[in-house]
C-alpha positions in Angstrom: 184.6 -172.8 -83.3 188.1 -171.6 -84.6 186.8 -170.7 -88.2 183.5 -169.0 -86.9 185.4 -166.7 -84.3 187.9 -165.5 -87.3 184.9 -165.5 -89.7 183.2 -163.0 -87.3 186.4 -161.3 -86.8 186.8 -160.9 -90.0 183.1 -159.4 -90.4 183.1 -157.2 -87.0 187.0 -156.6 -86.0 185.7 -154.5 -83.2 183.6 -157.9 -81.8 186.4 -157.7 -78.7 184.6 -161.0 -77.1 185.5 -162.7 -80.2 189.1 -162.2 -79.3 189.0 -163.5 -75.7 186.7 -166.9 -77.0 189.2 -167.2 -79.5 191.8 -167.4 -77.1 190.2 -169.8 -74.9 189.1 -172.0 -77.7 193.3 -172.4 -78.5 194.2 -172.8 -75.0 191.4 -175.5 -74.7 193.2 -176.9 -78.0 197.2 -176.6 -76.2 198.1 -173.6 -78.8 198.9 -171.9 -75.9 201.3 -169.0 -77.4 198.2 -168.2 -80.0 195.8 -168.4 -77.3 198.1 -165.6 -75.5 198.5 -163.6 -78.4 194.4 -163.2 -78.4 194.0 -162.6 -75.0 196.6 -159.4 -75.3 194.5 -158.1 -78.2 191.4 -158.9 -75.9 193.2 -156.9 -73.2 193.8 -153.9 -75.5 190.2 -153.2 -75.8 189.2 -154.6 -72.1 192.4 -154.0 -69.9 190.0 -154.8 -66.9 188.8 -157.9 -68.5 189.1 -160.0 -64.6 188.1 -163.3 -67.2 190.9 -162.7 -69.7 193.7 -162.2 -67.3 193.0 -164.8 -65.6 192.7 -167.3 -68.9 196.3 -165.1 -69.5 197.7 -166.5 -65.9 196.6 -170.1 -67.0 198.0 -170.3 -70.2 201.6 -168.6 -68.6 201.3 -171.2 -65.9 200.9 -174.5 -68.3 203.8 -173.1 -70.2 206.1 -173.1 -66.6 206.3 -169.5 -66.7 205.3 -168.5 -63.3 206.8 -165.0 -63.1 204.0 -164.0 -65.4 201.4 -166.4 -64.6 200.9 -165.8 -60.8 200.3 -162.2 -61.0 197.4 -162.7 -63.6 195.8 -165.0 -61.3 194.9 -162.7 -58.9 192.8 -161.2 -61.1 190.7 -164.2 -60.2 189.1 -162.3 -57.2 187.4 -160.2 -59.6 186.7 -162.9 -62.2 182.5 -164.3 -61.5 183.1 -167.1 -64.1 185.2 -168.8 -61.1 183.2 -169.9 -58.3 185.6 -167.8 -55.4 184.3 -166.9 -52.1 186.0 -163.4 -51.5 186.3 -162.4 -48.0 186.0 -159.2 -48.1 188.0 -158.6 -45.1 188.9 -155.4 -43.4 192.8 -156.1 -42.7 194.7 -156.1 -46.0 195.8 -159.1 -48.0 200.0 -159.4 -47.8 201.5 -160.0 -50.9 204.8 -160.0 -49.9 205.5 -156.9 -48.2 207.7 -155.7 -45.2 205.4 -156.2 -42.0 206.4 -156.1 -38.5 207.9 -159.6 -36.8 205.5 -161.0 -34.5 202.4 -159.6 -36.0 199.4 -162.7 -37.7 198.8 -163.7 -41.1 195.7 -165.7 -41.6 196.2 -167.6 -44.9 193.0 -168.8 -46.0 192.3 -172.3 -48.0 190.3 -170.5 -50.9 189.3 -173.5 -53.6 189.3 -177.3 -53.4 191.4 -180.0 -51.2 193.6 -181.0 -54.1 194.5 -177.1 -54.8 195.1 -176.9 -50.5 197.6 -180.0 -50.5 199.7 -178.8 -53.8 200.9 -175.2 -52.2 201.3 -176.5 -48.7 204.9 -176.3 -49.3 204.5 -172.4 -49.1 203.9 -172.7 -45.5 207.4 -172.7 -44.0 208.6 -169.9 -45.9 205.9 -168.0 -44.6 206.7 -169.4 -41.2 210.2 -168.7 -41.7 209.8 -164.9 -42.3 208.8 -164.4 -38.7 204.8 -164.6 -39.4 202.5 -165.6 -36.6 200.3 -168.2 -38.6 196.7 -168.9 -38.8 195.8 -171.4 -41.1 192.3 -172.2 -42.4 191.1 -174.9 -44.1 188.2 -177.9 -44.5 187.5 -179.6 -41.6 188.1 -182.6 -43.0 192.1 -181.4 -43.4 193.2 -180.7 -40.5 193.8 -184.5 -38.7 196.3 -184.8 -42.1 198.1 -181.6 -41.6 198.6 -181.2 -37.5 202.2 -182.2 -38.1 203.1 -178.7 -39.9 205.7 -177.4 -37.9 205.2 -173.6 -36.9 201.5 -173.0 -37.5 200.5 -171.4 -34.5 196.1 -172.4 -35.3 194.3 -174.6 -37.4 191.0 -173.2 -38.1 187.9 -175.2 -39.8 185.9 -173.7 -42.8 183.1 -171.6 -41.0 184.6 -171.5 -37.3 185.0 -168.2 -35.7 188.1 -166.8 -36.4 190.4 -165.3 -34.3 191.9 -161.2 -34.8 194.8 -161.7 -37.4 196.7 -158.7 -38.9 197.1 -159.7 -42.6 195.6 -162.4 -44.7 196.4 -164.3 -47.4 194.8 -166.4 -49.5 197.0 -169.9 -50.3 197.0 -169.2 -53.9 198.7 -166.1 -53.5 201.3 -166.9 -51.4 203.6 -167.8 -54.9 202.7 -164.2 -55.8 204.3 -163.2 -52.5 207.1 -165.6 -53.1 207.8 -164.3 -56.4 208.5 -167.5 -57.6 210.6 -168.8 -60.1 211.5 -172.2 -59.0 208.9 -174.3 -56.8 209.7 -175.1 -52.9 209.8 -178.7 -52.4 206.4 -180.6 -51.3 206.5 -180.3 -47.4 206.3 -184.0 -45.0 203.0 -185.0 -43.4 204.4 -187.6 -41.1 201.0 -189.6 -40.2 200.5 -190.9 -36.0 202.0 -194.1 -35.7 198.5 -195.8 -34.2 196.9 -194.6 -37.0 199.7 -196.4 -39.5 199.1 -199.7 -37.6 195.6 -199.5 -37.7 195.6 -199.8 -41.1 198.2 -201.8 -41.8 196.4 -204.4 -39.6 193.2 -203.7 -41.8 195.0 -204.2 -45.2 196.3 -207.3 -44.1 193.4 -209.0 -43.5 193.4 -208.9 -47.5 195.9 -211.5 -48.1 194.3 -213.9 -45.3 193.3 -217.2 -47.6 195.6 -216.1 -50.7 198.4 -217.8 -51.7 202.0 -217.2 -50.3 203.0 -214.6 -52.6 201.5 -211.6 -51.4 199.5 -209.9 -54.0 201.0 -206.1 -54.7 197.5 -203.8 -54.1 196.6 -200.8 -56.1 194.3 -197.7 -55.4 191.9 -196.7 -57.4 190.5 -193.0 -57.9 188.2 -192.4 -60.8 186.0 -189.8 -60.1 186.0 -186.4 -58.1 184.0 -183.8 -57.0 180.3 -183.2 -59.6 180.9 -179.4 -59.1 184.3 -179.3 -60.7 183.8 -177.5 -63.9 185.9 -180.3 -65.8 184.5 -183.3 -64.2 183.1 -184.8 -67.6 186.4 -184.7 -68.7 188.6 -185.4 -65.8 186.6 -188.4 -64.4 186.3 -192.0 -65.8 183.2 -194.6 -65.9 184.2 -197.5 -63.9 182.6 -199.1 -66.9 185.6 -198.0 -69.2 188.5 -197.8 -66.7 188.0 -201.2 -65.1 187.9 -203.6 -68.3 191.7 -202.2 -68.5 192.8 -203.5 -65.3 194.8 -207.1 -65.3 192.8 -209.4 -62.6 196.2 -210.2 -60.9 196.7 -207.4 -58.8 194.3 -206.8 -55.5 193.1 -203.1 -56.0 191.5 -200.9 -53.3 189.2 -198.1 -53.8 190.4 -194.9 -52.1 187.1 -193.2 -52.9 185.0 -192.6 -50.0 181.9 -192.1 -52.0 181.0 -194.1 -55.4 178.7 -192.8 -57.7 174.9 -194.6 -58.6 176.1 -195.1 -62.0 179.4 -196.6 -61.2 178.2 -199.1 -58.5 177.0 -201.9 -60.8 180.6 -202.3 -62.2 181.9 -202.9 -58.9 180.8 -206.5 -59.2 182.6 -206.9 -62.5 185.0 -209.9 -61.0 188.1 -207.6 -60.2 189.3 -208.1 -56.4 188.4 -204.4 -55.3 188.1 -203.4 -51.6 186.2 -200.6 -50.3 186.7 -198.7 -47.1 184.4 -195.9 -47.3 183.0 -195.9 -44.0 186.4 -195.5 -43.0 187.6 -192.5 -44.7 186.2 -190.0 -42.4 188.7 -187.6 -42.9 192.0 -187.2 -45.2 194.7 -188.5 -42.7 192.8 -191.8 -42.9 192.9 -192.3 -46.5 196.8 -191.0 -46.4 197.4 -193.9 -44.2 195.5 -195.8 -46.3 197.6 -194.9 -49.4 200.6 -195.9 -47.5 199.8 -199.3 -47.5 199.7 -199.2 -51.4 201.9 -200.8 -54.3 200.6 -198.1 -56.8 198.0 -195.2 -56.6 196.2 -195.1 -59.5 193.8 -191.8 -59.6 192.0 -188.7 -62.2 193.2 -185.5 -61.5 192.0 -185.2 -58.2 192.5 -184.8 -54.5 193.8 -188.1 -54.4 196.5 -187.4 -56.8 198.2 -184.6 -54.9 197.5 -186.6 -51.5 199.5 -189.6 -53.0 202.2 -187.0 -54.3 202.8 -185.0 -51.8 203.0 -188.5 -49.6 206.0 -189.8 -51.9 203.6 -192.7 -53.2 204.1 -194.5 -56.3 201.5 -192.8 -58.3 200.0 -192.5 -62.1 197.6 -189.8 -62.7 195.5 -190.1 -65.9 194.7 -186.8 -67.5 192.1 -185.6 -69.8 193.4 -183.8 -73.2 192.9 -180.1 -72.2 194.6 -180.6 -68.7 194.8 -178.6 -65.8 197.8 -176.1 -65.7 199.6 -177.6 -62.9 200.5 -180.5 -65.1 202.2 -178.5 -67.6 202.2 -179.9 -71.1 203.8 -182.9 -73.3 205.2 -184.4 -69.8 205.0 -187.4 -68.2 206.1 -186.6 -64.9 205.5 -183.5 -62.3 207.3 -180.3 -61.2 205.3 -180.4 -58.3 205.6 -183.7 -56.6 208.8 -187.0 -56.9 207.2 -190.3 -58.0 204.3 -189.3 -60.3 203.6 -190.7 -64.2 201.4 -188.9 -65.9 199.1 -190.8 -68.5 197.7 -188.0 -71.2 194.9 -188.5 -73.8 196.8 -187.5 -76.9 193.2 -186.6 -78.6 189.9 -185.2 -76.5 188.1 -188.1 -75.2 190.5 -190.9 -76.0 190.8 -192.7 -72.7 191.7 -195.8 -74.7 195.1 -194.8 -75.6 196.2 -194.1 -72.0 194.4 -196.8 -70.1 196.1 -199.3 -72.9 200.0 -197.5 -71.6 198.4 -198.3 -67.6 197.2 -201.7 -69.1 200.4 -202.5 -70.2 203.0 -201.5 -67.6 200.4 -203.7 -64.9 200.5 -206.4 -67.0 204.8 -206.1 -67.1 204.9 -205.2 -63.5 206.4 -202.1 -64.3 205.9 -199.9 -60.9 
């Protein structure tokens, strides 16, 4: 794709949607500072490009450079090729400007749970500036976060909402920040009843094993179909579960398991599933708790297991997300996390041999 674009280029300088696939086909390759350098020259000709700055706030954010990246990304309102729904509301959207103490900001959970739980730790600060606080997000959030201090209403997806003065969506609120450096994850302390509940479920595990308790492992290898990456972030079952050592006792924190990944569930691995349980997020973070390891995609697992200070390993596909920066093997954004790269597109093997080996040594 590389040589065609230049080809055409070459043929047609003028061709200024060469310029912005070019970019995109870099990025999607990690040449990130070529990939910018196209997407400038794609701006000269379409300065109101919403696609292009937003590829532009990407590529800033995977190289740590949020100062740059953040206001780019609010071009995303603008941008059709990402699946946002805008608001359209008639009170303005604060982006960091003075407003008068007392007065309510709605901030508004705009794209998927994973997304929601990573800039949680906005929250205070907005809390902190005097903000009366509305917060809406899924339904199936709000059990986990009822422990955020200073939130004055949690409000589900598609409930009425009540008057507010200002809104925000969570996204922006770094753009308000103007941040440089990141706020530190924020603590979801989970009810006490609902820790002992499953505590008493996990145990019935090790009833009929031998003394030596067996450490347990979750398991998260597929998220949501509609994600635009989900053929790259997610793993078969298939593939992912012939690298797992038999002596551990793993748990699937999946709620659902796809048709084409149920046959390998018989595969001889010890593997519990408590799907019926998982009606809502604080139940699979109490879940996690009970865990040795959480091993998961880039998903909303991932973040959940972050943000909760679990032991986790997230496999990535080549062309990862932003958030995860590049050549790093931990996070900026939450304590106790490995990251496990493809170093080619497609190569689960390498990875999943780096997990195969570190279970087999015990090394968590």
């Amino acid at each position: 794709a590389e040589a065609d674009f230049l080809k055409c280029l070459s043929l047609d300088p003028t061709h200024v949607d060469v310029y912005y696939n070019l970019g995109t086909t870099l990025q999607n390759m990690f040449r990130i500072e070529e990939a910018i350098e196209w997407y400038g020259k794609s701006l000269s000709y379409k300065p109101e490009s919403a696609k292009t700055h937003c590829n532009l706030g990407f590529a800033y954010l995977i190289l740590g450079q949020f100062e740059k990246g953040w206001p780019e990304l609010e071009w995303r309102w603008r941008n059709q090729e990402i699946d946002l729904l805008n608001r359209n509301f008639s009170q303005p959207q604060w982006q960091g400007e003075a407003f008068e103490k007392g007065q309510t900001l709605l901030v508004h959970a705009e794209q998927g749970v994973g997304d929601t739980i990573q800039f949680l730790r906005y929250l205070p600060w907005v809390v902190s500036l005097g903000w009366r606080v509305l917060f809406e997000v899924p339904r199936v959030m709000i059990p986990l976060l009822q422990s955020i201090e200073g939130i004055e209403q949690f409000i589900a997806n598609g409930d009425t909402l009540p008057d507010f003065d200002w809104h925000c969506p969570l996204l922006s609120l770094p753009h308000a920040h103007k941040t440089t450096t990141l706020p530190p994850p924020i603590k979801l302390p989970l009810p006490h009843i609902l820790r002992k509940e499953w505590k008493d479920r996990i145990a019935l595990i090790d009833k009929g094993t031998p003394k030596t308790k067996v450490k347990k492992i979750g398991l998260a290898w597929s998220g949501d179909t509609r994600h635009l990456n989900d053929k790259h972030r997610s793993i078969p079952t298939t593939q992912l579960f012939d690298y797992l050592p038999d002596k551990y006792q793993y748990v699937c924190l999946q709620n659902k398991i796809r048709e084409r990944d149920l046959p390998a569930m018989n595969c001889g691995l010890k593997i519990a599933y408590y799907g019926t349980y998982l009606t809502d997020f604080a139940q699979t973070a109490a879940l996690c708790m009970e865990l040795d390891l959480v091993i998961s995609v880039d998903t909303s697992l991932a973040h959940l297991s972050g943000i909760l200070d679990q032991k986790t390993w997230i496999l990535l596909p080549y062309s990862a997300d932003w958030r995860w920066l590049m050549n790093r093997e931990d996070s900026i954004w939450y304590s106790d996390i490995h990251l496990f790269r493809q170093p080619t597109l497609g190569d689960w093997h390498t990875p999943l041999m780096q997990v195969r080996e570190r279970l087999l040594n015990e090394k968590f």
